[in-house]
DRENPAMAR-851306 format. One record per residue (C-alpha): z, y, x. Coordinates in nm, 2 decimals, decimal comma. Each point is the difference from the previous one (the first is absolute). Layout:
// DRENPAMAR-851306
ATOM       Z       Y       X
ATOM       Z       Y       X
...
END
This chain:
// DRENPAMAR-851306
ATOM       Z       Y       X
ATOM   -2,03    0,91    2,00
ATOM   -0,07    0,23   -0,28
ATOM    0,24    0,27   -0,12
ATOM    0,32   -0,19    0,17
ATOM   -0,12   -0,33   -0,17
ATOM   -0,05   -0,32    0,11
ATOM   -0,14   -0,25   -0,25
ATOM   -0,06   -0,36    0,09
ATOM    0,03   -0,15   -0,36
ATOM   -0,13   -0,30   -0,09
ATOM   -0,16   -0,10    0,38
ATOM    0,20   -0,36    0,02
ATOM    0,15    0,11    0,34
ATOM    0,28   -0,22    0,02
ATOM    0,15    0,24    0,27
ATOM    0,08    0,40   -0,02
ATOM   -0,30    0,17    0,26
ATOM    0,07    0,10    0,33
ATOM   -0,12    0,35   -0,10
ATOM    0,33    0,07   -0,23
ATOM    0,20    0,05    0,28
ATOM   -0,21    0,19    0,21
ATOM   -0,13    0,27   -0,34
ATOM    0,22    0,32    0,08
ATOM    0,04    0,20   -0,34
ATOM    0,01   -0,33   -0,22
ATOM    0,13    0,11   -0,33
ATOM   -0,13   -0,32   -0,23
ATOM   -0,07   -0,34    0,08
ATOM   -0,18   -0,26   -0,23
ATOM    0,04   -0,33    0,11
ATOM   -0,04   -0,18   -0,33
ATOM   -0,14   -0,32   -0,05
ATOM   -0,02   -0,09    0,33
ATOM    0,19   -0,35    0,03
ATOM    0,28    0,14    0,18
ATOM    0,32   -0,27    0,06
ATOM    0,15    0,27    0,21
ATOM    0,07    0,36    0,07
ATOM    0,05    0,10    0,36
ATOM    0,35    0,20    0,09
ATOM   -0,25    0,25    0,15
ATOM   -0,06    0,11   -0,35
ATOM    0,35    0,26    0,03
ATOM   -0,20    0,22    0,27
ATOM   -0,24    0,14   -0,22
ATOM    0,25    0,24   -0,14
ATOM   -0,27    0,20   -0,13
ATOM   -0,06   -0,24   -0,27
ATOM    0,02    0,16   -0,36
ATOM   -0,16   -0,30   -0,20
ATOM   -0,01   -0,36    0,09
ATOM   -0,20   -0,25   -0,19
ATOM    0,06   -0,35    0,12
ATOM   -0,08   -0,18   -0,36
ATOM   -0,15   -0,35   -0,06
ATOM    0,09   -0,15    0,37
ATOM    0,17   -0,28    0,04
ATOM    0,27    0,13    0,14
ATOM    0,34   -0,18    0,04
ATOM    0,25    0,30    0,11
ATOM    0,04    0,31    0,12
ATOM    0,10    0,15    0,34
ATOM    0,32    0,21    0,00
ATOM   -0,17    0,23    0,13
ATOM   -0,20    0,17   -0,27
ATOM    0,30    0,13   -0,08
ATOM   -0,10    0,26    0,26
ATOM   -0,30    0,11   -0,15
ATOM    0,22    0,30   -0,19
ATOM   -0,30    0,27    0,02
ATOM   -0,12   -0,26   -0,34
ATOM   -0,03    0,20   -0,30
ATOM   -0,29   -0,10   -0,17
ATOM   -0,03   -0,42   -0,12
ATOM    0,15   -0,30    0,15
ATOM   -0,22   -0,29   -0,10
ATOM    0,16   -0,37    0,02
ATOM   -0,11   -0,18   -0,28
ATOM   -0,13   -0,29   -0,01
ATOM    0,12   -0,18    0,31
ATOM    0,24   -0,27    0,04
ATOM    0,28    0,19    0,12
ATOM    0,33   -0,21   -0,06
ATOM    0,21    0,38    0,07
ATOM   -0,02    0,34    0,09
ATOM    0,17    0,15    0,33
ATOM    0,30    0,21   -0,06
ATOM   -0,17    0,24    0,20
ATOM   -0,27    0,09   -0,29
ATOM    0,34    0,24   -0,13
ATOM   -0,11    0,25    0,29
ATOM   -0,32    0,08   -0,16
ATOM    0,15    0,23   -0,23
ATOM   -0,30    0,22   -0,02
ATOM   -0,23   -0,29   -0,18
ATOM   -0,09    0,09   -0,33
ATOM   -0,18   -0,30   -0,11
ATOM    0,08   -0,38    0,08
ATOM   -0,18   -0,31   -0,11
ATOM    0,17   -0,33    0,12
ATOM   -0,11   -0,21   -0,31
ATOM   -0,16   -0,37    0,01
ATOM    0,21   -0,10    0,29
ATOM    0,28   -0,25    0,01
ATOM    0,32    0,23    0,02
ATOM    0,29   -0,16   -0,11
ATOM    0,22    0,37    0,05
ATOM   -0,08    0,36    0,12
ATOM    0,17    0,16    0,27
ATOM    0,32    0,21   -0,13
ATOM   -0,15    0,25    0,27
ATOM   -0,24    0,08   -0,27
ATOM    0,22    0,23   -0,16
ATOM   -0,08    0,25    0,32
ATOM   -0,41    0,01   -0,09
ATOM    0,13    0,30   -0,24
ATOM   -0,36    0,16   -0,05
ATOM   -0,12   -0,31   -0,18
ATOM   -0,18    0,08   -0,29
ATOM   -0,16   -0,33   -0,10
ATOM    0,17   -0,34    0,12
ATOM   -0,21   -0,31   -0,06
ATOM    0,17   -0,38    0,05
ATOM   -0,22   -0,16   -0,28
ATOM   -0,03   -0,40    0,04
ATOM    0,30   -0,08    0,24
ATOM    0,28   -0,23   -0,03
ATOM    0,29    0,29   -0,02
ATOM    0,28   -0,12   -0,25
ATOM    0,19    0,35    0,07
ATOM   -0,11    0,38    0,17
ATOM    0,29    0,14    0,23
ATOM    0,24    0,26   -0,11
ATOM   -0,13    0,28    0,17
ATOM   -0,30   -0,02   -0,19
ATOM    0,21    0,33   -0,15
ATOM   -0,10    0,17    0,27
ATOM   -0,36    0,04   -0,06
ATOM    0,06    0,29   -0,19
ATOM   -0,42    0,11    0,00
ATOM   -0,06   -0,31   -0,12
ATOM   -0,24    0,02   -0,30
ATOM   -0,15   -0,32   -0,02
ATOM    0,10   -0,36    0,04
ATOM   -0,17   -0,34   -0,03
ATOM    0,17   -0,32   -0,01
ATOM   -0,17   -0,24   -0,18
ATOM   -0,04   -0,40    0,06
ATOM    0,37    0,01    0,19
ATOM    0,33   -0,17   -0,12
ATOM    0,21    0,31   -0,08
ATOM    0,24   -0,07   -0,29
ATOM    0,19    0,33    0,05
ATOM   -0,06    0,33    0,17
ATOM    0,31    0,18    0,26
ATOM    0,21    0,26   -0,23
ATOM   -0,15    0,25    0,27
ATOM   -0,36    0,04   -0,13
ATOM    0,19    0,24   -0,25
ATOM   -0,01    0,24    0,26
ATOM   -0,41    0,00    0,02
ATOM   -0,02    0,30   -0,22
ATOM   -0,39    0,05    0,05
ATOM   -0,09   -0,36   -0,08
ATOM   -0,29    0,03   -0,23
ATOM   -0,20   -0,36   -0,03
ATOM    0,22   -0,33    0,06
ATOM   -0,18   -0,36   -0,01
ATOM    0,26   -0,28   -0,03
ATOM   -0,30   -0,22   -0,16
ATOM    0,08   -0,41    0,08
ATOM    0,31   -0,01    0,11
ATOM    0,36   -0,15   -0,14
ATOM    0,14    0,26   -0,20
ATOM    0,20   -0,12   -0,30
ATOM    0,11    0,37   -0,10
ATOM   -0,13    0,30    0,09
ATOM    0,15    0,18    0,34
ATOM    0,31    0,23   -0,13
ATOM   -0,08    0,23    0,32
ATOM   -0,36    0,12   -0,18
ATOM    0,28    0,19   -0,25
ATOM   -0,07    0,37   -0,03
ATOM   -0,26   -0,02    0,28
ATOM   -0,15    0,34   -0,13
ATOM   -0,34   -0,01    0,15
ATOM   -0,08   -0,39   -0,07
ATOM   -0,35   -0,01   -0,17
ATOM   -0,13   -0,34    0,01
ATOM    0,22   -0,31    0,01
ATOM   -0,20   -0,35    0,00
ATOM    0,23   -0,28   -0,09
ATOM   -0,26   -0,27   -0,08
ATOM    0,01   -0,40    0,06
ATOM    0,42    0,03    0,07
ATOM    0,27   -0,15   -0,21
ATOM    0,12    0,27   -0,21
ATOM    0,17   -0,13   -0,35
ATOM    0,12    0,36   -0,08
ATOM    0,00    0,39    0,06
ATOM    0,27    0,25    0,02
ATOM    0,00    0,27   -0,20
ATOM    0,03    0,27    0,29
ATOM   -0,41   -0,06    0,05
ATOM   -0,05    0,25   -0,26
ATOM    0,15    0,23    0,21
ATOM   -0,18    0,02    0,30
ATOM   -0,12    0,33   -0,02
ATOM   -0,36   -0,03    0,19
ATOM   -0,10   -0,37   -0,11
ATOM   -0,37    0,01   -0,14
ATOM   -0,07   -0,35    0,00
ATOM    0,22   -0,34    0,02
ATOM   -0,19   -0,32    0,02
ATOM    0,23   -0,28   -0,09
ATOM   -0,29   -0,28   -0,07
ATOM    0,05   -0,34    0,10
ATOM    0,38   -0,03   -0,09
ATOM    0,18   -0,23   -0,23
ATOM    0,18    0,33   -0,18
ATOM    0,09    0,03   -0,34
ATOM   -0,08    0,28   -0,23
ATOM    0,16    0,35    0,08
ATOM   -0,21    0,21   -0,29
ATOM    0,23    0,25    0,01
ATOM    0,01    0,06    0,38
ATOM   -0,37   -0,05    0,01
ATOM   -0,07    0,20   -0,25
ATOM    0,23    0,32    0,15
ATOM   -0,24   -0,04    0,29
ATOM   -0,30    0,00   -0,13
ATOM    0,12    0,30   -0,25
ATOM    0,03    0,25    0,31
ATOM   -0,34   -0,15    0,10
ATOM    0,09   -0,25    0,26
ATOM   -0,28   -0,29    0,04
ATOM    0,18   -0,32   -0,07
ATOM   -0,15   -0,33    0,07
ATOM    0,16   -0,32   -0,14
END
């Protein structure tokens, strides 16, 4: 162990090593790419942890029990799995700034997710979720979120509340209009809408305050030269 670091990326291991459990002062562990189908419960007593990579496994689920692991303040790496849901008890690790659960097969996230109210960058890209929970709201240091290749038609009223949102990816998905709860978002500064089903835009788009560039490519819209061009007269990047 090097500077509170274990790093077994990439060995093919297909099981988490013996020496994890018994490493006092543990404060990240890299088990990525490793064929992992399972994580032990064992992984909630190393409540030293501050980042956890467990990325390109094959894992399946996810003990309750990393909802212990509340010391987490760093990244929580998930993605690319096959993970089906997330345990309700992943709302305890409200200290988690980063989390990356993309390319997995997650057909919801928790509503507990609302209590990981550090996140600053949330990452579900490539999932199956046709909605996100309400409390969503609640991840009020939330600057960045990525949800493309889902379902989502709509977005909850509550991501209003995300004040400090600055970059949202809603890229390939099933939106027909655009969200009415990305109105007045003041700090919203990139907004990729490509390859969804948008025939139209509201007018209130011109009013975002913060919005730098909008990429609407890929949609059967019809011409809105006047909105467009309102945008792109305050300098915002528009991409049709």
């Amino acid at each position: 162990m090097r500077d509170g670091t274990l790093d077994y990326w990439r060995r093919g291991l297909g099981y988490v090593p013996e020496e994890v459990w018994r490493t006092e002062g543990l404060r990240t562990l890299i088990l990525a790419d490793n064929r992992l189908t399972e994580l032990p419960a064992r992984i909630g007593l190393l409540t030293g942890l501050r980042t956890l990579d467990l990325g390109h496994n094959a894992l399946t689920s996810l003990p309750a029990e990393l909802g212990a692991l509340t010391a987490l303040d760093g990244c929580l790496y998930l993605h690319d799995n096959a993970l089906t849901a997330l345990p309700a008890s992943l709302g305890r690790l409200s200290r988690v700034r980063y989390l990356n659960v993309g390319g997995n097969r997650l057909t919801e996230l928790p509503e507990d997710i609302g209590g990981m109210t550090d996140l600053v960058e949330l990452r579900a890209q490539h999932n199956r979720l046709p909605r996100l929970p309400e409390s969503v709201g609640r991840l009020g240091a939330l600057r960045e979120l990525w949800l493309r290749g889902n379902t989502l038609a709509e977005l909850p009223g509550s991501v209003a509340d995300l004040g400090d949102l600055r970059e949202l990816e809603l890229r390939e998905n099933e939106f027909a209009t655009v969200p009415g709860a990305l109105r007045g978002l003041p700090a919203l500064r990139r907004l990729d809408l490509r390859s969804n089903r948008l025939s139209s835009l509201p007018g209130w788009l011109a009013e975002l305050p913060s919005l730098e560039k909008l990429d609407l490519r890929w949609n059967p819209l019809d011409p809105a030269p006047r909105l467009l061009d309102a945008l792109a007269g305050r300098g915002c990047v528009v991409l049709t």
